[in-house]
N, C-alpha and C positions, 0 to 999 in steps of 0.2 A: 322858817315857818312862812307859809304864803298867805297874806290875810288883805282883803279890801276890805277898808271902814266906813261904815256908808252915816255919816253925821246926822244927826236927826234933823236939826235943822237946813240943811240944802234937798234939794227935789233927789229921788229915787232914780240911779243908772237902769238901765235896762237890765242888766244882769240883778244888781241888788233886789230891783220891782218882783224880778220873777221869784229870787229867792226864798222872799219873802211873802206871796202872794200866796193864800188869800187872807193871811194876815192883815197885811196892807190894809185891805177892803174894810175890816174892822174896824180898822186906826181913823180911817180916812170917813167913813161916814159916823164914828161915833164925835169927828172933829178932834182928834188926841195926836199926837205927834210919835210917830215910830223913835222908841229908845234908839241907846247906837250898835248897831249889828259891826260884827266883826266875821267876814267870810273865812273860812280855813279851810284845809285840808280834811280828809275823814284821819289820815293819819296822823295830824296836828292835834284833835281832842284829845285831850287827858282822859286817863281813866277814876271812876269808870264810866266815864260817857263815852268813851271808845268804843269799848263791849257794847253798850245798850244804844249806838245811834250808828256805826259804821259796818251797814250791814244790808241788804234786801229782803231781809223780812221785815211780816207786819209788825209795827208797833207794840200792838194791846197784848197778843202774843207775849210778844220777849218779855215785857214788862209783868203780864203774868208771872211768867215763871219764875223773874228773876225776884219779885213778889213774895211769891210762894200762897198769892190769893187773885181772886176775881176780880174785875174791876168793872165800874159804871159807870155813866157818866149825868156831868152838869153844865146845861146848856146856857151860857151867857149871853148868846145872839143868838140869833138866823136870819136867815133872806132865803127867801125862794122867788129864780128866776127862770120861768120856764121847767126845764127838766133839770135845773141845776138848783141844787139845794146845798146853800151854806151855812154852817156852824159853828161857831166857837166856843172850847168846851174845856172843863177842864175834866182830866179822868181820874177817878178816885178808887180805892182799895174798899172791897165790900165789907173789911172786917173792923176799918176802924176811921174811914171815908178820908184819910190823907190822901191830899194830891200828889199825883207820881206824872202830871204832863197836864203841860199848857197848850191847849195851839188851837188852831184854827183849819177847816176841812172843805173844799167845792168836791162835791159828790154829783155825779152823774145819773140821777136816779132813771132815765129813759134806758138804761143801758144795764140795770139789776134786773134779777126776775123780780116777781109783783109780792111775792114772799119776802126777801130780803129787803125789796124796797119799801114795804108797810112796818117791819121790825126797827129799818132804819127811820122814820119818821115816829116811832113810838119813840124815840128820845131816850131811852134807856143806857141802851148796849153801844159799846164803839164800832164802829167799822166792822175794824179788825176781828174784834171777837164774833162778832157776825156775820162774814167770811170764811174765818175759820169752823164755825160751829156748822156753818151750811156746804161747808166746804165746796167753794164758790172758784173755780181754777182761775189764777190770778197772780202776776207778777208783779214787783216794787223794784226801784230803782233813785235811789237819792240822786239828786241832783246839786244840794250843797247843805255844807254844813257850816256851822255859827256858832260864835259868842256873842251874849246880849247882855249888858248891863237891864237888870232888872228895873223897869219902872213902876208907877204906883200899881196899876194892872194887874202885872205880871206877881208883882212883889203880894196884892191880893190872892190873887188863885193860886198861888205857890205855897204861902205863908213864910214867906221869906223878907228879909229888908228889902230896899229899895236901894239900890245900885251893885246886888249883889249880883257876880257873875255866875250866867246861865249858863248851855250851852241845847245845840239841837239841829233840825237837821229838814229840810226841806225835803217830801218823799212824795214819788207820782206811785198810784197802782192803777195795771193795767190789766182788759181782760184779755183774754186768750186769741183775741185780733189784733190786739196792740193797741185799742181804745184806752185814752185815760180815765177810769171810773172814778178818781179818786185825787185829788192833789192836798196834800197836808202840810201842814207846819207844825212841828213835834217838838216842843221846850220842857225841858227835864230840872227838877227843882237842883235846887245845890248839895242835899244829904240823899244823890237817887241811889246809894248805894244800901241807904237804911230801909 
């Protein structure tokens, strides 16, 4: 298994920073300390976070289906700088509002049409699901995936303890020029199979 552990306590590698980014940016202006990430392999997660994070498609998507309901979201943060608008959200099941994903999203909204990018600011819907529903042509590509000891944060929006192993996957989506619309960090509670 191939894995770099990035300590919470020592400063963020460059590789780790990106990993993690725009997570980071949460951690880091709300003053909290990044838990301890463990980088892997997409072939290294266990299932079934295999299935549901080693992959190029959108998120909200799979987790649909694998679901078998809708999902919405709850917004913990934001910043808007510019045409970039950040969120940290957690996403929830319309039928019984469990958390099925933790993470954090820089959106590009100068680079949506003016439809998708007012749906995305109503704070409702994820991304993905709005994307998809617009069907908006657009590519994803992971960049790394993770284990996280769960901190208090996480261990909140998940409803999980606190040191309980996470796992997830850092995802760029891009549009149809190869701009990045989209950079996510995608954490899945530890029963995602329920």
């Amino acid at each position: 298994m191939s894995s770099t552990v990035m300590p919470a306590s020592k400063p963020l590698t460059d590789a780790l920073a990106r990993a993690v980014f725009p997570l980071n940016e949460f951690y880091r202006r709300s003053g909290l300390s990044l838990p301890r990430f463990d980088l892997l392999s997409g072939e290294d997660l266990p299932e079934p976070w295999r299935t549901l994070l080693f992959h190029d498609r959108d998120m909200t998507p799979t987790l649909e289906a694998h679901h078998g309901d809708a999902i919405h979201i709850e917004v913990l943060g934001r910043e808007r700088r510019d045409d970039d608008y950040f969120r940290e959200v957690i996403l929830r099941l319309d039928r019984d509002e469990r958390p099925v994903e933790f993470g954090a999203n820089r959106i590009a909204l100068g680079l949506l049409p003016p439809l998708i990018r007012r749906l995305v600011l109503q704070e409702q819907l994820p991304l993905g699901h709005i994307l998809k529903a617009h069907e908006l042509v657009h590519s994803g590509k992971p960049s790394a995936f993770f284990r996280v000891e769960a901190d208090d944060l996480m261990a909140r929006a998940l409803g999980t303890p606190v040191g309980k192993i996470l796992y997830g996957r850092r995802n760029t989506l891009r549009d149809t020029q190869g701009r990045p619309i989209s950079e996510v960090v995608e954490i899945l509670p530890p029963r995602a199979a329920g």
